[in-house]
Residue frames as a rotation matrix with the C-alpha (Angstrom) as fourth column:
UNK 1
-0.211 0.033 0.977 63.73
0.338 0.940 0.041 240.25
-0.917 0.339 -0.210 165.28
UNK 2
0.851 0.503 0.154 61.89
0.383 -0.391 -0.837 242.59
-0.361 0.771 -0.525 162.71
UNK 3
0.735 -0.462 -0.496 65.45
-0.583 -0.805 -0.114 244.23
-0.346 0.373 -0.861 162.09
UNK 4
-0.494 -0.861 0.119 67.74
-0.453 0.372 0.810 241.20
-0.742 0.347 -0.574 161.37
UNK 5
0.246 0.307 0.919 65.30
0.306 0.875 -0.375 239.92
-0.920 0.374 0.122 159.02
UNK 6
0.962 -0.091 -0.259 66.75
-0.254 -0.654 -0.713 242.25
-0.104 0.751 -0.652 156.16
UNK 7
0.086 -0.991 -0.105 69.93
-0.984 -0.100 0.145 241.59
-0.154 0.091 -0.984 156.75
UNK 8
-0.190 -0.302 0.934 69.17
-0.382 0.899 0.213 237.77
-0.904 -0.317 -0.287 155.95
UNK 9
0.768 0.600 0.224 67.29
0.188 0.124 -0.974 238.19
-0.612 0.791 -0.017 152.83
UNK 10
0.512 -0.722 -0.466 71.04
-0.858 -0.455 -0.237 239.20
-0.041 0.521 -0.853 150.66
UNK 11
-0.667 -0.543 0.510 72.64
-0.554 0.819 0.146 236.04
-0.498 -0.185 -0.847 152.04
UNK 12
0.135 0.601 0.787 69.67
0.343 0.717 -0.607 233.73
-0.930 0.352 -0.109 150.87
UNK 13
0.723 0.439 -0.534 68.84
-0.473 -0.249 -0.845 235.84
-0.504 0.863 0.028 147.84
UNK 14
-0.166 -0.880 -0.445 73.27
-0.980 0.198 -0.027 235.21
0.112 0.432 -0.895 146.70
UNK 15
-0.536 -0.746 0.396 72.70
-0.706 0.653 0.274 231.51
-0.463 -0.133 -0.876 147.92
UNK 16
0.345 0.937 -0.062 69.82
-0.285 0.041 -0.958 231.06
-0.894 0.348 0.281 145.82
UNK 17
0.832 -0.026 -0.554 71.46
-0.523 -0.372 -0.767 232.21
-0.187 0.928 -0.323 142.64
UNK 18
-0.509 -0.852 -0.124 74.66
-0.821 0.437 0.368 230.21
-0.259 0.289 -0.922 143.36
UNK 19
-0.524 0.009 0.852 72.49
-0.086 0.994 -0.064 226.89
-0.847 -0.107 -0.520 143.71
UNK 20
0.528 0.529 -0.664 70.58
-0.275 -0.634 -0.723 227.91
-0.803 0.564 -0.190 140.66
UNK 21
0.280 -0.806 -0.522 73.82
-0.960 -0.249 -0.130 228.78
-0.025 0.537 -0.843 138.54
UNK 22
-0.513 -0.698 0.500 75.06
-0.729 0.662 0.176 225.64
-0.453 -0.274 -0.848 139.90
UNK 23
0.192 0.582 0.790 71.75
0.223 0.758 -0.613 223.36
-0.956 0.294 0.016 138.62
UNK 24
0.761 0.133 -0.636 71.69
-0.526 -0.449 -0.723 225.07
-0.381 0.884 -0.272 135.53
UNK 25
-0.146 -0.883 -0.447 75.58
-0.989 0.143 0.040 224.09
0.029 0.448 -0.894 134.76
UNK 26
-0.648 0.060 0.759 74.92
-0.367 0.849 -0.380 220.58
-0.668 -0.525 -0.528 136.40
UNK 27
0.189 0.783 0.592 71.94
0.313 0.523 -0.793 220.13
-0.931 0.335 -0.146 133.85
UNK 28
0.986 0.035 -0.161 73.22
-0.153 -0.155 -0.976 221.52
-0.059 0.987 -0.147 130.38
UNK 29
-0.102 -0.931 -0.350 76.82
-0.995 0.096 0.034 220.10
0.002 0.352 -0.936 130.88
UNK 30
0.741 0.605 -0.292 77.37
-0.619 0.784 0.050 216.33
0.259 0.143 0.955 130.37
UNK 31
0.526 -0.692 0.494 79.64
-0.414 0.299 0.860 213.78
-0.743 -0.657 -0.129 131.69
UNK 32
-0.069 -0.182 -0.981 82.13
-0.974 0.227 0.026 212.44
0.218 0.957 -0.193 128.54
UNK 33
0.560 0.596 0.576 81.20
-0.466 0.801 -0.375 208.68
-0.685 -0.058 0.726 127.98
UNK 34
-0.518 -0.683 -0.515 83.32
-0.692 -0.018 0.721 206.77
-0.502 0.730 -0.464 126.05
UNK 35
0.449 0.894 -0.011 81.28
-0.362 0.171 -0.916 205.39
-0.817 0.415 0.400 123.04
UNK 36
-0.633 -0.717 0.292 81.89
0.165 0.243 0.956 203.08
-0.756 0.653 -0.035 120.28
UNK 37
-0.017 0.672 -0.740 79.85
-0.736 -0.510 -0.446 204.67
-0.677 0.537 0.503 117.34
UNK 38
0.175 0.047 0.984 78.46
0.629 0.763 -0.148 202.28
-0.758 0.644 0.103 114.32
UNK 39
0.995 0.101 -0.022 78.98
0.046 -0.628 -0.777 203.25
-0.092 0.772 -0.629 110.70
UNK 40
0.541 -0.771 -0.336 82.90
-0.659 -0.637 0.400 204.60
-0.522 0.005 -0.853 111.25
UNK 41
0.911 -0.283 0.299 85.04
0.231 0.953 0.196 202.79
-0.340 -0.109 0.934 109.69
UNK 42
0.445 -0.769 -0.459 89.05
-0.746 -0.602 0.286 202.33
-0.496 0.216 -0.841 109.41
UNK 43
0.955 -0.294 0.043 91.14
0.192 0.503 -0.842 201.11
0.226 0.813 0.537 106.53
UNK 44
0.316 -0.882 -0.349 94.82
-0.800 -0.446 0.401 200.68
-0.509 0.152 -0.847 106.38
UNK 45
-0.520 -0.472 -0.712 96.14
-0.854 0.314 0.416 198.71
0.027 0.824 -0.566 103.14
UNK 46
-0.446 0.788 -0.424 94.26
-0.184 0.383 0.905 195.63
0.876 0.482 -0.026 102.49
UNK 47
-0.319 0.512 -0.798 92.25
0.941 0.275 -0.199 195.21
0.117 -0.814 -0.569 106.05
UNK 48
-0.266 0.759 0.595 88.95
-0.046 -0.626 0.778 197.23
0.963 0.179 0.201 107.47
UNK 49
-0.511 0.477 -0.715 87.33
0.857 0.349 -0.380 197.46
0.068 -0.807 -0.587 110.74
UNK 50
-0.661 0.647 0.382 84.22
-0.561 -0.763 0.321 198.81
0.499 -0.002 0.867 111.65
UNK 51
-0.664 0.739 0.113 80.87
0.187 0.310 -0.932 198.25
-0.724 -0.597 -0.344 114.29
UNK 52
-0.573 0.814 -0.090 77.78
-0.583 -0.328 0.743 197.83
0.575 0.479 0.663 114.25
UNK 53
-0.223 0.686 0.692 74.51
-0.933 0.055 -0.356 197.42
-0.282 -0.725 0.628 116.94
UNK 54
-0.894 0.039 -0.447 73.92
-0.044 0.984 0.174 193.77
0.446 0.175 -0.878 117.47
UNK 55
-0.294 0.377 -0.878 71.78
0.878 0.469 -0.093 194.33
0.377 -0.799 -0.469 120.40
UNK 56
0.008 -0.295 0.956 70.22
-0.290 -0.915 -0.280 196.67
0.957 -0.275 -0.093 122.95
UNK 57
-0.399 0.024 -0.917 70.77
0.784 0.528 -0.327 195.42
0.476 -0.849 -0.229 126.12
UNK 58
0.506 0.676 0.535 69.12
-0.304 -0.441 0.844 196.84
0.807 -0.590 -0.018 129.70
UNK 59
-0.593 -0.722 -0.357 70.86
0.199 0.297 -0.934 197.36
0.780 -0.625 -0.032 132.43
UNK 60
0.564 0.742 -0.363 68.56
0.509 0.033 0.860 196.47
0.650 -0.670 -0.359 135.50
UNK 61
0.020 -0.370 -0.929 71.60
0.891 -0.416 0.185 197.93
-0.454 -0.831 0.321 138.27
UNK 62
-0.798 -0.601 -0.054 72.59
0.573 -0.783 0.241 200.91
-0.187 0.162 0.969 136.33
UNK 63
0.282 0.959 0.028 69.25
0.653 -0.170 -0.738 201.67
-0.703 0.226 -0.674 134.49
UNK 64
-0.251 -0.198 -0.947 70.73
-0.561 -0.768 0.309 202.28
-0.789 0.609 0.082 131.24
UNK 65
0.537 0.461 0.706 70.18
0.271 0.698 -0.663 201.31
-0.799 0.547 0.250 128.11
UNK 66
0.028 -0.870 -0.491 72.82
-0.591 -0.411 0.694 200.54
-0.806 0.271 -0.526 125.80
UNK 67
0.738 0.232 -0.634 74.18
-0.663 0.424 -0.617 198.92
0.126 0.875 0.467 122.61
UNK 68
0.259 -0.753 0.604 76.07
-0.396 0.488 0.778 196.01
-0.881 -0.441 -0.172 121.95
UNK 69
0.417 -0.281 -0.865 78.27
-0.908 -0.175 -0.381 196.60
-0.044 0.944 -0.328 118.98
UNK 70
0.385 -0.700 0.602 80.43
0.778 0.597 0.197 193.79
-0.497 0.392 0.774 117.12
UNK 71
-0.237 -0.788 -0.568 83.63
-0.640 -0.313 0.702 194.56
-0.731 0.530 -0.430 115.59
UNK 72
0.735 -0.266 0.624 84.23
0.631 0.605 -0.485 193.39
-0.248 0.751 0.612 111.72
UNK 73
-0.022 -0.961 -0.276 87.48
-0.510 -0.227 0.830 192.95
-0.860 0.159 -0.485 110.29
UNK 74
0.899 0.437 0.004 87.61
-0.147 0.311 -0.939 192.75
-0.412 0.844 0.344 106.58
UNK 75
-0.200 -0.980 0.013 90.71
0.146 -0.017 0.989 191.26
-0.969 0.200 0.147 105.21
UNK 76
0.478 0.363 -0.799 90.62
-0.777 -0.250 -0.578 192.63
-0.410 0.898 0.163 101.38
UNK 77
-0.496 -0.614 -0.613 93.31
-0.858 0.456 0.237 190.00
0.134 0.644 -0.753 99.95
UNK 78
-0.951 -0.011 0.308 92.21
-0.067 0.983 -0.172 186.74
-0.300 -0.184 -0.936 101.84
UNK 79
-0.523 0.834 0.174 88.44
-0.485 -0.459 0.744 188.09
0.701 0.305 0.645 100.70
UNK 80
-0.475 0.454 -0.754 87.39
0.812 0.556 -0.177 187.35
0.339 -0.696 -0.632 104.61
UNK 81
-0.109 0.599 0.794 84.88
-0.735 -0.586 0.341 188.99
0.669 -0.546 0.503 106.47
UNK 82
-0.704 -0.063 -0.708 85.34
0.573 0.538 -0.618 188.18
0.420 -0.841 -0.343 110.47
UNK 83
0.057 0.465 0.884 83.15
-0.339 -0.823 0.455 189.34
0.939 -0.326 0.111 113.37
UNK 84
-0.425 -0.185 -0.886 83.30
0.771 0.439 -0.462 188.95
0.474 -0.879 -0.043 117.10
UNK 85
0.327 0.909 0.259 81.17
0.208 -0.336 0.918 190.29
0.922 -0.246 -0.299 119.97
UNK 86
-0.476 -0.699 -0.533 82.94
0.100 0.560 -0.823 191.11
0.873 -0.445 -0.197 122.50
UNK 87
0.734 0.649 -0.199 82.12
0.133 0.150 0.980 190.45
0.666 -0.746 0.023 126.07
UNK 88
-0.338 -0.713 0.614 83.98
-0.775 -0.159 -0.612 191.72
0.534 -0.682 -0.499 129.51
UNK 89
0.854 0.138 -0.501 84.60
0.191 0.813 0.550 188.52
0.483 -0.566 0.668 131.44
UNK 90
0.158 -0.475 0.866 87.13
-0.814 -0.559 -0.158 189.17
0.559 -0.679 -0.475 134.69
UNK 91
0.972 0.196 -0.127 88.73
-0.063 0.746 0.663 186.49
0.225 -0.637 0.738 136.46
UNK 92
0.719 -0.694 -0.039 91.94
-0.203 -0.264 0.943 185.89
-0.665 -0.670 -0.331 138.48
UNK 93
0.156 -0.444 0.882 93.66
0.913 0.406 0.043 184.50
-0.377 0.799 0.469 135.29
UNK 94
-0.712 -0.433 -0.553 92.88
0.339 -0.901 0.269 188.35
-0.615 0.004 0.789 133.70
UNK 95
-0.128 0.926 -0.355 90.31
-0.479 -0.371 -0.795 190.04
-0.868 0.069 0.491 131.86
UNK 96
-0.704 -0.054 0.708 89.21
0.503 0.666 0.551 188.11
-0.501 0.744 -0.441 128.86
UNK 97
-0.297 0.447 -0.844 87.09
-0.353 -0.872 -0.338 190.49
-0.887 0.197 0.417 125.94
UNK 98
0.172 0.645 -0.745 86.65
-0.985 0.117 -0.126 188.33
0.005 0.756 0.655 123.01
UNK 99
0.038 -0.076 0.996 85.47
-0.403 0.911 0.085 184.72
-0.915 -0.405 0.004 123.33
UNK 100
-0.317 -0.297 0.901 85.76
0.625 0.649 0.434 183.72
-0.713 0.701 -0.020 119.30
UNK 101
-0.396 0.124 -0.910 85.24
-0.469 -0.879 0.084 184.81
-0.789 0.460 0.407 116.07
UNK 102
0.547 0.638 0.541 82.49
0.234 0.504 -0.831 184.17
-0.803 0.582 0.127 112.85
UNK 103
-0.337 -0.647 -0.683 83.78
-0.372 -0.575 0.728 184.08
-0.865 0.500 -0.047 109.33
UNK 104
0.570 0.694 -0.441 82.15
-0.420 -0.215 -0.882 184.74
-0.707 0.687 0.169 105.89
UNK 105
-0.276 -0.732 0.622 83.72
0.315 0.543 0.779 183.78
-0.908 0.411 0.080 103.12
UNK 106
0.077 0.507 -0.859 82.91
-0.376 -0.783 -0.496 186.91
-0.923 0.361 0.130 100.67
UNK 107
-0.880 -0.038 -0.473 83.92
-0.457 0.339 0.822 184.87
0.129 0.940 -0.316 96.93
UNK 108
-0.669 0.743 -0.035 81.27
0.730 0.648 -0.217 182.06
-0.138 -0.171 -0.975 98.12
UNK 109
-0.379 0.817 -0.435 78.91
0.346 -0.311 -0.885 184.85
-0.858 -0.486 -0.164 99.64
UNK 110
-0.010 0.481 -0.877 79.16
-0.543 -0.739 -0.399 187.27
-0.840 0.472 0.268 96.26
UNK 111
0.907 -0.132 0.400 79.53
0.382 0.656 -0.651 183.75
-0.177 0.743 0.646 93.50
UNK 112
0.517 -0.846 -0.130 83.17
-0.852 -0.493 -0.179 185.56
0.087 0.203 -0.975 92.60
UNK 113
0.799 -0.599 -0.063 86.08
0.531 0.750 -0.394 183.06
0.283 0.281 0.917 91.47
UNK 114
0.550 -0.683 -0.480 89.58
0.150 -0.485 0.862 183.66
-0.822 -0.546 -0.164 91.94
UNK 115
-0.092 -0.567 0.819 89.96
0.794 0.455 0.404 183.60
-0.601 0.687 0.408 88.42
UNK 116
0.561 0.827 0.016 87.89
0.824 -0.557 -0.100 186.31
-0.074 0.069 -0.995 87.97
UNK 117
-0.206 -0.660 0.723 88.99
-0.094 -0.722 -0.686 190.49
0.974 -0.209 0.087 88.56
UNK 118
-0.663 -0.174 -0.728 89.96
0.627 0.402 -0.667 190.88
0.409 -0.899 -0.158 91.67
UNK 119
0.510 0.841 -0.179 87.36
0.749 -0.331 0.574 191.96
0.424 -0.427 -0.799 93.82
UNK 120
-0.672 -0.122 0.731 87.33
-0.199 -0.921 -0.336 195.54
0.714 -0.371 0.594 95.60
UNK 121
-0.392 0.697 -0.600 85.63
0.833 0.546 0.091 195.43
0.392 -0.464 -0.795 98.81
UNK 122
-0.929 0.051 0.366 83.86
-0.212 -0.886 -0.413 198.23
0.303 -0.462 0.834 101.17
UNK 123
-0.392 0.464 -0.794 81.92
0.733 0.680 0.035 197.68
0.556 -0.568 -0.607 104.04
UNK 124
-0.859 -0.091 0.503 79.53
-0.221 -0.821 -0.526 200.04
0.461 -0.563 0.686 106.29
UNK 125
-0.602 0.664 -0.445 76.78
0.711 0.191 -0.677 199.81
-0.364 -0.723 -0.587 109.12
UNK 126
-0.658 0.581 0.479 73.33
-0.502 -0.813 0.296 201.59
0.561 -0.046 0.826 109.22
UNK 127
-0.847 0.423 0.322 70.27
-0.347 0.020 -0.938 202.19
-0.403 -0.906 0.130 111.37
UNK 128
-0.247 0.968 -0.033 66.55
0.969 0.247 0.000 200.69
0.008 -0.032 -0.999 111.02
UNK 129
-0.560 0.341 0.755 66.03
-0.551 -0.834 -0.031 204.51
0.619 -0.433 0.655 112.66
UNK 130
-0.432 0.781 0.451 62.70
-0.873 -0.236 -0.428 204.78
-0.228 -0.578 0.783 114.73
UNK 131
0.166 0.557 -0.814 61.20
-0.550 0.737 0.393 200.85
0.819 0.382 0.429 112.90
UNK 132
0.476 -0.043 0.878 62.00
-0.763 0.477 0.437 199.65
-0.437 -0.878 0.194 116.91
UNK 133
0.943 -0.013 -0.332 64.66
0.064 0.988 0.142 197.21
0.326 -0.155 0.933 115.66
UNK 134
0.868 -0.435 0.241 67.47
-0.456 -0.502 0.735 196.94
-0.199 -0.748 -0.633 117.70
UNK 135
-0.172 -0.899 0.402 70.56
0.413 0.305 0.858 196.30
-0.894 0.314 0.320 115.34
UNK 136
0.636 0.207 -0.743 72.24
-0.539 -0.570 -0.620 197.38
-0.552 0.795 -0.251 112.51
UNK 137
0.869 0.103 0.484 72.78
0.245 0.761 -0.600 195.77
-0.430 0.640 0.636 109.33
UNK 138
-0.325 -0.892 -0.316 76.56
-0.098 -0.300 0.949 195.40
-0.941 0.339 0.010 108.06
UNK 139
0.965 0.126 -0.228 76.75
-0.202 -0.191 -0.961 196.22
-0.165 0.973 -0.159 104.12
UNK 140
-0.460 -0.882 -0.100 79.98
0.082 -0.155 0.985 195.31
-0.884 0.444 0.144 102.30
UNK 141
0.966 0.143 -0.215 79.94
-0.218 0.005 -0.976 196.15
-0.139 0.990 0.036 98.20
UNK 142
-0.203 -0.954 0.221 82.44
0.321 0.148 0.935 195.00
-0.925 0.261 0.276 96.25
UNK 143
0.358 0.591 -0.723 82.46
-0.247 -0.687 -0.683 197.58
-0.901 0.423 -0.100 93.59
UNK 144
-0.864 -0.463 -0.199 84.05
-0.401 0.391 0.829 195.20
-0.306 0.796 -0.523 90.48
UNK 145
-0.974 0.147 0.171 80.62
0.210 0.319 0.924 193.55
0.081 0.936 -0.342 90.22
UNK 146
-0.764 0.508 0.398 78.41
-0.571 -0.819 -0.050 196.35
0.301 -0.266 0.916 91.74
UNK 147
0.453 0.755 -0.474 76.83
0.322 0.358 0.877 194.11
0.831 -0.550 -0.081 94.33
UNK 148
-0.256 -0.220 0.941 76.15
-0.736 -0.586 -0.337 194.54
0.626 -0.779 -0.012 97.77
UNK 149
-0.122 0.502 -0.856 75.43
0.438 0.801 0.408 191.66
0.891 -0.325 -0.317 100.49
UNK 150
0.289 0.241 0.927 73.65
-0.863 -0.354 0.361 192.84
0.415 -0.904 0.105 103.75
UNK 151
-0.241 -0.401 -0.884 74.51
0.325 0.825 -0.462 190.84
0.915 -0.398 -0.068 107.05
UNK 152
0.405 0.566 0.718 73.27
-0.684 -0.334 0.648 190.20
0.607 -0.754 0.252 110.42
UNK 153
-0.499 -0.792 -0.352 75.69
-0.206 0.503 -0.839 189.27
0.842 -0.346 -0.414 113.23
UNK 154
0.546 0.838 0.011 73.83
-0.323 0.199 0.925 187.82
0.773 -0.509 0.379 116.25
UNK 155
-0.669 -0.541 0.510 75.45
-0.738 0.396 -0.547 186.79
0.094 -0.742 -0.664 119.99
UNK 156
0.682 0.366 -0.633 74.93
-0.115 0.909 0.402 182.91
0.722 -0.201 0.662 120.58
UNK 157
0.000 -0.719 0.695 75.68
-0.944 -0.229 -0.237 181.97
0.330 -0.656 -0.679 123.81
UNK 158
0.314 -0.371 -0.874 76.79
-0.115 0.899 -0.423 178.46
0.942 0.234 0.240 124.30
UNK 159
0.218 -0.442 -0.870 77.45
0.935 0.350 0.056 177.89
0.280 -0.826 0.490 128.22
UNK 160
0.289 -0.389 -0.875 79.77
0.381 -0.791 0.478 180.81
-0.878 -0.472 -0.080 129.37
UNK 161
-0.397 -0.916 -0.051 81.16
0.517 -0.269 0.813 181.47
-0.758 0.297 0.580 125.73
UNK 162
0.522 0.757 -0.393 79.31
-0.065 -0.424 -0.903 183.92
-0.850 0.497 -0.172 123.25
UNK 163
-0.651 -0.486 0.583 79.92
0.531 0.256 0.808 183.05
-0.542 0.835 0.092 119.68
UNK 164
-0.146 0.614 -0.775 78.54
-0.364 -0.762 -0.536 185.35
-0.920 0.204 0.335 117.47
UNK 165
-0.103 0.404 0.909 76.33
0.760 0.621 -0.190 183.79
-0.641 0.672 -0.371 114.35
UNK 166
-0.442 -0.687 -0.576 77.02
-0.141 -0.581 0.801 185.29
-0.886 0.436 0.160 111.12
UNK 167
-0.004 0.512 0.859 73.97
0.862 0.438 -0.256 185.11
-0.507 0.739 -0.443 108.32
UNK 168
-0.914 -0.264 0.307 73.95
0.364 -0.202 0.909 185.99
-0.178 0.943 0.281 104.90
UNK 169
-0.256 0.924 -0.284 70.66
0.110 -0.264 -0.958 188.28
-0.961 -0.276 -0.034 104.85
UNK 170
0.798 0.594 -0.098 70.58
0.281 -0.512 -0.812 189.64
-0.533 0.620 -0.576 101.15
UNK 171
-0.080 -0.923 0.376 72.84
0.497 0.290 0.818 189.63
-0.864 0.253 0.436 97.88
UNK 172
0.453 0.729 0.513 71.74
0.732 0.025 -0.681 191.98
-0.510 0.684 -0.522 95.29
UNK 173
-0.062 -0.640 0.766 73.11
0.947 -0.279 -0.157 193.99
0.314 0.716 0.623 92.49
UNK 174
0.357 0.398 -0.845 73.41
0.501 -0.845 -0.186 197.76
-0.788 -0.357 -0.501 92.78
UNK 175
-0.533 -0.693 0.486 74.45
0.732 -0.090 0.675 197.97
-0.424 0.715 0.555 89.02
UNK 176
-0.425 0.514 -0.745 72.33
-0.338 -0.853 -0.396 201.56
-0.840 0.083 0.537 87.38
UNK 177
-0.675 0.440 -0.592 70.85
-0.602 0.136 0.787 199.88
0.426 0.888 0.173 84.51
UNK 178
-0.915 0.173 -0.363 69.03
0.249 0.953 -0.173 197.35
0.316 -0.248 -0.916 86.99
UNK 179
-0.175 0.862 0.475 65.82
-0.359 -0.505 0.784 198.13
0.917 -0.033 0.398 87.89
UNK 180
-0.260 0.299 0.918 64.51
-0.949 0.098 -0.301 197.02
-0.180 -0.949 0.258 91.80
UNK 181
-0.866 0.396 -0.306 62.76
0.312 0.905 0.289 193.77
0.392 0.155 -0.907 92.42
């Protein structure tokens, strides 16, 4: 007995180091996740789209914790700003992902005529960071009369259908001779 125990201690020692090797990889590699990031945004000739965190939500089966982004779509000519939230909803009919859509009305929002110059828009998300709120504020400027208006898209749910509520948070120059409030 005293002589096979040497000859067991190589095997263990090799299946040690594989399971080892193996945690190691298993704990500094990561599975890819597909992810819709706030902030990005894409332009192509007058129209925009871009996210931003409405929400974090909790999943209680999965035990994750995630965001829930809205999509805005800026039309530059029609001077709209849309948003929509979308929700997966599955049924034998077929999958169904967005249940309606809010709309601004950026002349109203920034005072701006149509008589006026024409307006230039540009639109981006940011974070709160670490201040524990759990969304991020859309920004559009429209850089003809160097204001900015902040916005805060919210999910309202209404029965089965989530409409997403669309408020005007903050309108305020961002012209270099102005001074804060």
């Amino acid at each position: 007995m005293i002589g096979s125990q040497p000859r067991r201690l190589p095997g263990f020692a090799a299946t040690l180091l594989v399971g080892l090797g193996v945690g190691w990889f298993a704990a500094n590699t990561r599975t890819p996740v597909a992810r819709a990031w706030s902030g990005g945004a894409d332009r192509s000739g007058d129209y925009a789209v871009t996210t931003a965190t409405v929400a974090m939500e909790y999943n209680e089966q999965t035990k994750i914790q995630a965001p829930r982004e809205a999509v805005f779509y800026l039309d530059f000519r029609a001077a709209r700003l849309m948003a929509t939230i979308p929700v997966l909803k599955q049924a034998m009919a077929g999958t169904q992902v967005i249940d309606g859509f809010a709309e601004r009305d950026l002349l109203a929002d920034f005072k701006l005529t149509e008589a006026g110059p024409k307006p230039h828009f540009v639109m981006t998300s940011a974070s709160f960071g670490a201040n524990g709120v759990p969304w991020s504020p859309l920004f559009v400027f429209e850089t003809v009369s160097r204001q900015v208006a902040v916005y805060r898209v919210q999910s309202h749910s209404v029965g089965k259908v989530v409409q997403p509520k669309f408020d005007l948070l903050e309108v305020r120059s961002f012209a270099a001779t102005e001074t804060p409030r």
